[in-house]
N, C-alpha and C positions, 0 to 999 in steps of 0.2 A: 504494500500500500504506500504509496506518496507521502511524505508530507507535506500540506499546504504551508506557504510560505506567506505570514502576515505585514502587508505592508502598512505598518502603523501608521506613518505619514500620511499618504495616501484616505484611510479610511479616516483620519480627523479631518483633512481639510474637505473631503468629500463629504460630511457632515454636516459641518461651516459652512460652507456651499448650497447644502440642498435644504436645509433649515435657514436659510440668511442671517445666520448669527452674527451679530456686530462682534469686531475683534479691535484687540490694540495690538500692531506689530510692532517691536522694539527692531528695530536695526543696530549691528553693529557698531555704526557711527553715534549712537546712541540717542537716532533721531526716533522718533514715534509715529504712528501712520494709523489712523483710525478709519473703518468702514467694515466691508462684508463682501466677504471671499468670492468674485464670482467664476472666475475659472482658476487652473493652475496643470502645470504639467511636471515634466523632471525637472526642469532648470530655473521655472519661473511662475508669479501668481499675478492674477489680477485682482487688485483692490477695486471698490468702488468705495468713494466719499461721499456718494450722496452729488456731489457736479460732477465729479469727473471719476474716468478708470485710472487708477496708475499702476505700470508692468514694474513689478519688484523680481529681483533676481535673486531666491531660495538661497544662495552662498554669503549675502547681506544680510539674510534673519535671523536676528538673536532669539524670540522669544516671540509666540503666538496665543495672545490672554483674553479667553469669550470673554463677555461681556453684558451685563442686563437682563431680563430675564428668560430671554429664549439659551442663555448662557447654563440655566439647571439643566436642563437634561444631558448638556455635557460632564458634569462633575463628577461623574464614574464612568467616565468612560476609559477604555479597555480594560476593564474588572471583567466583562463578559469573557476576554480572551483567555485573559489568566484562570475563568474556571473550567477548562477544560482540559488545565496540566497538568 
């Protein structure tokens, strides 16, 4: 049998994403970028602020923090993963 292989990354921001959770991105330069996830691929994400998209490049992100109340149903998130080990 296989093991599937969890790509954590991937199923948070696809969350973010499909719930439009508001996020704070901290960047390594230690600037901050507010909005909600609307695409992302390997290398890079798109922000939405609310006026504009801005393309952020995944190797600049410090730290991705929900935000508000669509922010709860993320706070256990990948506890599901871990109960299957």
């Amino acid at each position: 049998m296989a093991k599937q292989i969890v790509n954590v990354q991937e199923q948070f921001l696809n969350r973010l994403r499909r719930e439009k959770v508001q996020v704070v991105i901290n960047m390594v330069n230690g600037s901050e970028c507010h909005g909600v996830v609307s695409s992302f691929d390997n290398f890079c994400l798109v922000l939405n602020d609310g006026y504009t998209s801005h393309l952020l490049y995944k190797h600049a992100v410090a730290r991705i923090t929900p935000q508000g109340a669509g922010s709860g149903a993320l706070k256990d998130f990948g506890v599901e993963n871990l109960a299957g080990r």
